[in-house]
C-alpha positions, 0 to 999 in steps of 0.5 A: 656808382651802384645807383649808376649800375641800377639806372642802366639796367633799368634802361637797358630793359626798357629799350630792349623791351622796346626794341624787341617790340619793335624788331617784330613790328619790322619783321612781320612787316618786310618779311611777313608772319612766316618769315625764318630767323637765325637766333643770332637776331636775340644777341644782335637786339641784346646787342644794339639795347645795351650800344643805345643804354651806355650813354645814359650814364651822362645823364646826372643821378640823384646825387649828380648835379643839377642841369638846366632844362636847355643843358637836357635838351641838348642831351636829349638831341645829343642822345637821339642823334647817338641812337640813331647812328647806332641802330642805323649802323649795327642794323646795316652791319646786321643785315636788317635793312638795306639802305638802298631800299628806302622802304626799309630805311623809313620804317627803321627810322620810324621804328627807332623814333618810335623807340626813343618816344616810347622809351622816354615815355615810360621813364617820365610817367614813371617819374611822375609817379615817383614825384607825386607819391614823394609829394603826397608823403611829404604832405602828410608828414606837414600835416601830422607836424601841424596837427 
């Protein structure tokens, strides 16, 4: 359960980074450098990064059972799909866009791909580098047991 609670938060710090990120990139764009927010936008970012992070707790940890490579995809599609929704319906409950506006709906869902891609990115060169530093040790532990 502790390994679930450190997977989440470090989740939820990668996507409201992210989302913070790309809350800017929105605002200077429909609104323009000068533009005046409530602090209400902080708890609605905060808001929105931890709706998207609690669904990573489907995913399997190290101590969870394996899943097959088209069982990941689907929760990966499943999980896109669940952001999506989430972001475009708290975003119109907030005020962030409006969907008769298609300008403001392409460049959220643009945005929110953005999100996703990033966010992905990040956890899997992080893994990778995780892997590879386990694969040298490993490596070197044969060599020391050979020699």
């Amino acid at each position: 359960m502790m390994n679930k609670i450190k997977i989440l938060a470090n989740i939820f710090s990668k996507i409201t980074v992210c989302v913070l990120l790309a809350s800017a990139i929105y605002m200077t764009v429909m609104w323009g450098l000068d533009a005046q927010i409530s602090v209400m936008i902080l708890w609605q970012i905060l808001l929105v990064s931890a709706v998207c992070s609690i669904p990573i707790l489907m995913y399997p940890d190290e101590e969870g059972k394996e899943v097959s490579k088209q069982g990941m995809i689907a929760r990966q599609i499943i999980y896109f799909i669940y952001a999506n929704c989430a972001v475009l319906g708290l975003g119109r409950a907030f005020g962030w866009f409006y969907f008769s506006k298609a300008k403001m709906v392409v460049l959220m869902e643009v945005l929110i791909i953005g999100v996703y891609v990033t966010v992905n990115l990040i956890v899997y060169v992080n893994d990778h580098m995780v892997a590879e530093s386990m694969n040298q040790k490993l490596e070197e532990m044969r060599k020391r047991k050979d020699a």
